[in-house]
C-alpha positions in Angstrom: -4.8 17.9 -7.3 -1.9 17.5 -5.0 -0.8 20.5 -2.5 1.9 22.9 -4.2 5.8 21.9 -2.2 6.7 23.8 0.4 9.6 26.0 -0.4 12.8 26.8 2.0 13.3 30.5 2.8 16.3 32.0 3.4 16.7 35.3 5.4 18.5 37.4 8.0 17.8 38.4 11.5 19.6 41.5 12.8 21.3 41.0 16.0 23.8 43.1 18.3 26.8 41.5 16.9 25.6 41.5 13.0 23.2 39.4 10.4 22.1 36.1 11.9 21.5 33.9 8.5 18.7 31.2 8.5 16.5 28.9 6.7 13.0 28.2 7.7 9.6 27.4 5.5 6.0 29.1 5.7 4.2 27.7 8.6 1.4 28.4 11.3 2.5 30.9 13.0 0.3 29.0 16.2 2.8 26.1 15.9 5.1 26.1 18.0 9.3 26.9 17.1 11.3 24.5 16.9 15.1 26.2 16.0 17.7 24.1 14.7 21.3 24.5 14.9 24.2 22.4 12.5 27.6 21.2 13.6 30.4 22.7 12.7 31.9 24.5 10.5 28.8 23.5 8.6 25.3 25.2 7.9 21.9 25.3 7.9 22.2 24.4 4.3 22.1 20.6 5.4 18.4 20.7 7.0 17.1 22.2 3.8 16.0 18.1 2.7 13.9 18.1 6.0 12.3 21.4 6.7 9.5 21.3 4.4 9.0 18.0 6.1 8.4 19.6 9.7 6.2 21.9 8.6 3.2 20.8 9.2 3.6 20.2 12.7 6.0 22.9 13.9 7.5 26.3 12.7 10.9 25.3 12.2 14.0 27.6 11.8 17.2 26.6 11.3 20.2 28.7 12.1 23.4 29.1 10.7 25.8 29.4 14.0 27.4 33.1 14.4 30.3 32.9 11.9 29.3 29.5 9.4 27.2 30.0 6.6 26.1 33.5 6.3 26.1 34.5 9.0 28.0 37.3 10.3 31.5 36.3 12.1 31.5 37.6 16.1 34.1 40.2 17.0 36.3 37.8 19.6 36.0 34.3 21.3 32.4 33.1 22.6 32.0 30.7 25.2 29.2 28.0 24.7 26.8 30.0 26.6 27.5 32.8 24.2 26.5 30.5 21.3 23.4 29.3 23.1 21.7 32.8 23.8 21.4 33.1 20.1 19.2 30.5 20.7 17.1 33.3 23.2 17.6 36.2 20.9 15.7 34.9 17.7 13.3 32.8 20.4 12.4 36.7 21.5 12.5 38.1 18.1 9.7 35.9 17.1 7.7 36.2 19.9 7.5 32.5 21.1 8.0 31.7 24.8 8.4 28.1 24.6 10.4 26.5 21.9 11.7 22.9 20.6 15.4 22.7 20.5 17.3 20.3 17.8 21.4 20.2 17.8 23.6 18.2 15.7 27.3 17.8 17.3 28.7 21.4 18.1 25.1 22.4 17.7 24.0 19.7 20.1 26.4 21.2 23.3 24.6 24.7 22.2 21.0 23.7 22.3 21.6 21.8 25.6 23.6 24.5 26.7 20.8 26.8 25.8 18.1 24.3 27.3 19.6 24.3 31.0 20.0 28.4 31.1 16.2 28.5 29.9 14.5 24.8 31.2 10.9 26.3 31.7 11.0 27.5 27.9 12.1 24.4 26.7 9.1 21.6 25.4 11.4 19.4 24.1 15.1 19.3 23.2 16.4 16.8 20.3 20.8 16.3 20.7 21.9 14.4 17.4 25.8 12.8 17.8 26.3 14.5 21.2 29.8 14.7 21.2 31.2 13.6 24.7 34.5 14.5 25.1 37.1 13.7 27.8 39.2 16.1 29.4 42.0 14.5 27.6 40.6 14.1 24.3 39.4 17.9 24.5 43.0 18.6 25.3 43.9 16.9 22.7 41.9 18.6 20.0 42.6 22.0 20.9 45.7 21.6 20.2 45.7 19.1 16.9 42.2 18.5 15.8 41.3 21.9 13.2 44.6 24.1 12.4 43.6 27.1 9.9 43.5 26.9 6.5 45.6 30.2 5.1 44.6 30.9 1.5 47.3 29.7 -0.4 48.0 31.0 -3.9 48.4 27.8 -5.9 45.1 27.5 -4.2 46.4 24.3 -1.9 44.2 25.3 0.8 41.2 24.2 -1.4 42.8 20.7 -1.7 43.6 20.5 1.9 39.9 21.2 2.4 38.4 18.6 0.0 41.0 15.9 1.3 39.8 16.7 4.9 36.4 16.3 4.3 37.4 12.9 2.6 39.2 11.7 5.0 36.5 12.6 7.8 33.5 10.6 5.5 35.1 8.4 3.2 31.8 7.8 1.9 31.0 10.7 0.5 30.3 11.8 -3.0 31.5 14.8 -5.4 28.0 16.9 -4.9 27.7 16.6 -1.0 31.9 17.5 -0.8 31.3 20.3 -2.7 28.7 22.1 -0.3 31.1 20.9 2.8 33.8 22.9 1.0 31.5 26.0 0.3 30.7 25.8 3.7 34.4 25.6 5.3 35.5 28.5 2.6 32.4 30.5 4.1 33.7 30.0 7.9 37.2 31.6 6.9 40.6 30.1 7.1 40.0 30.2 11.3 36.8 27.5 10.7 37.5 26.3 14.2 36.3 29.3 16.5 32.9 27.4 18.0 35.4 24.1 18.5 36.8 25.5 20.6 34.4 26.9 22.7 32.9 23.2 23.1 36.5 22.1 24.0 37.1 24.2 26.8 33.6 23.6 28.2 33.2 20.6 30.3 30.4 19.5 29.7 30.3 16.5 32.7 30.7 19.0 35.2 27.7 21.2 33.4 25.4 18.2 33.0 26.1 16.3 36.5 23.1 15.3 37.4 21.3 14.8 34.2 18.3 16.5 33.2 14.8 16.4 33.4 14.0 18.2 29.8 12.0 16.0 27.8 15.4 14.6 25.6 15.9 12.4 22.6 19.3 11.1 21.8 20.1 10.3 17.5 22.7 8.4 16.6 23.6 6.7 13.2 25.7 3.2 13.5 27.8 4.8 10.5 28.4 8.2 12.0 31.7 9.6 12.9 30.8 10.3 16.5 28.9 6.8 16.9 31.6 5.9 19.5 30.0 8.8 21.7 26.7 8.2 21.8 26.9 5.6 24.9 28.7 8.5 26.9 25.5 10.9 26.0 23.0 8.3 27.0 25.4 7.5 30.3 25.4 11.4 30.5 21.5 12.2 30.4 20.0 8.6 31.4 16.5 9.9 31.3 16.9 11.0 27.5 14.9 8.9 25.0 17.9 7.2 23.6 17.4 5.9 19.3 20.2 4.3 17.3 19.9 4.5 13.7 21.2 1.7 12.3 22.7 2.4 9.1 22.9 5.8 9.2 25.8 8.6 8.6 25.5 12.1 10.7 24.3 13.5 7.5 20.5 11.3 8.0 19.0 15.0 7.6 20.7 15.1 4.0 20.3 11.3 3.0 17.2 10.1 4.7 15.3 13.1 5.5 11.8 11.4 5.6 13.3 8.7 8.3 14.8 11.7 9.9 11.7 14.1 10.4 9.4 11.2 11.1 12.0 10.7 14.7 11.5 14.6 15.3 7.5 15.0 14.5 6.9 11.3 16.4 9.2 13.1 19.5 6.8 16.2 19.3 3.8 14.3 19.6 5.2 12.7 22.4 5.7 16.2 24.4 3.0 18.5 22.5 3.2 22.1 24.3 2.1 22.5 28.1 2.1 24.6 30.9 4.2 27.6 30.4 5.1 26.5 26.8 1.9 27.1 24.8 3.0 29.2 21.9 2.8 32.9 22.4 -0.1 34.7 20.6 1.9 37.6 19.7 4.3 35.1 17.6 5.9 36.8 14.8 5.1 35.2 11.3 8.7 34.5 9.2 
């Protein structure tokens, strides 16, 4: 008789600045947490394929970022390091000391953001399409890259939407659009607000250096930020580096068997240790 699926669970986590939305699936509460943060203006929504996939060898909790999804929008501007102690809260909420750290894009600057301010909690930190930017080419999309979206009342701000989305993945298809749009209606017509924390960070200057965080480095061939992914591994030359040939950013979504099998096989790799054995007290979600 086979073993019943493992079903995604969605919930909310109060924090000081309002609900904290996230996904996550029944696990041993003695594995340890790995938290998961999406690219913008996206959600958690795209790691639903792949959590019940993690589950046996990790608790895994996957965030929507303070203002996507549904998660409650912050009151003003955040810096990066703002984004990344959510990272801390919900780490203290559920009792875990150590924790595994995955980020996808703007979610990738956050986790390693949040790995550097907290190394000796950190087992092992995941950065998929690490997006390296220039000084110029942050310039550059501050001030071109992600202008609003007013609701218009012929409703042309949906169409503006959709044809963004197509023009970002040409590839894509009716069903996957249609949970992009969801997700850029749910971030409000200002869906840019954690962009632009990343683009006034520099993250060169943060990094110089490198760092000595056990680090692997995803990157699809057909992903939108493939041209970056020689500047992360130039940026953090000790990182595990693994280039998926083949594969969009969406790999979570479209190949999440491939996809979990690089995280569990990374976990193995850098199983818990030292001050990073899971805490006892660990809350179960």
């Amino acid at each position: 008789m086979s073993s019943p699926a493992v079903s995604v669970v969605k919930a909310y986590m109060p924090m000081d600045w309002g609900q904290l939305h996230y996904r996550t699936v029944p696990a041993d509460p003695a594995l340890p947490l790995l938290i998961m943060l999406h690219q913008s203006p996206l959600s958690s929504r795209n790691y639903e394929a792949v959590l019940p996939l993690l589950a046996g060898h990790c608790r895994p909790v996957a965030l929507d970022t303070p203002g996507y999804g549904g998660s409650s929008a912050v009151p003003e501007e955040w810096t990066v390091a703002d984004y990344a102690q959510v990272v801390w809260d919900v780490a203290d909420r559920l009792g875990a000391q150590g924790v595994l750290l995955f980020g996808r894009a703007t979610g990738a600057v956050f986790a390693l953001e949040a790995a550097m301010a907290q190394p000796q909690r950190v087992q092992g930190l995941v950065l998929h399409g690490m997006p390296v930017y220039t000084d110029a080419e942050r310039a550059d999309r501050m001030q071109n890259f992600a202008p609003p979206f007013p609701a218009a009342t012929d409703g042309a701000h949906l169409t503006g939407i959709w044809n963004r989305i197509h023009n970002e993945y040409p590839w894509i298809g009716p069903e996957l659009a249609t949970h992009f749009t969801h997700d850029f209606l749910s971030a409000g017509p200002d869906f840019a607000r954690s962009y632009r924390a990343i683009w006034r960070y520099n993250l060169p200057q943060r990094v110089a250096g490198g760092s000595d965080l056990p680090t692997l480095l995803l990157a699809g061939s057909a992903g939108r930020l493939a041209f970056l992914h020689a500047r992360a591994v130039a940026l953090l030359p000790r990182a595990q580096a693994v280039w998926l040939e083949g594969a969009t950013d969406f790999v979570a979504e479209q190949e999440p068997a491939l996809f979990a099998g690089h995280l569990t096989d990374f976990m193995a790799a850098h199983p818990a240790g030292g001050g990073l054995k899971p805490s006892t007290g660990a809350r179960t979600l």
